[in-house]
C-alpha positions, 0 to 999 in steps of 0.5 A: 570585208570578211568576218574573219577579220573582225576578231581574235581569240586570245588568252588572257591571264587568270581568265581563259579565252577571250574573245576581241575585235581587231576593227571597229564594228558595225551595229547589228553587224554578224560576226560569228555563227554555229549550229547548235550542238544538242537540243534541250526541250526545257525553259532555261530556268528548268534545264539542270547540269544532268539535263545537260550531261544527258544531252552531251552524253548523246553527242558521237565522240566527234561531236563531243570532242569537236563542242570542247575546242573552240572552233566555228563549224569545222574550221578550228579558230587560230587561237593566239598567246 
């Protein structure tokens, strides 16, 4: 059995994009895995919206366009209405 079968993306009215399981899960099953996008060397109760803004400034155009779409690595999730 693959991941790509363990869930779908879906709209949901109000709420944006959801994520949902077609199948039951397994526990301690791994279903989903991407690289970090940027790295910010800060505890999270220490990393502010700039500290953020600074990170994604620094990103290449790709980059940036590529962590705005919902997507795993370079393959684009098949989002459903």
């Amino acid at each position: 059995m693959t991941t790509d079968d363990a869930f779908v993306i879906k709209t949901s009215p109000g709420k944006g994009f959801n994520v949902f399981t077609t199948r039951e899960l397994i526990g301690g099953e791994q279903i989903l895995s991407d690289r970090p996008v940027a790295m910010i060397r800060k505890a999270p109760h220490d990393m502010t919206e700039g500290d953020v803004a600074k990170a994604f400034k620094n990103l290449s155009r790709d980059e940036q366009k590529d962590s705005l779409e919902p997507h795993e690595g370079s393959r684009s999730f098949q989002v459903q209405t």
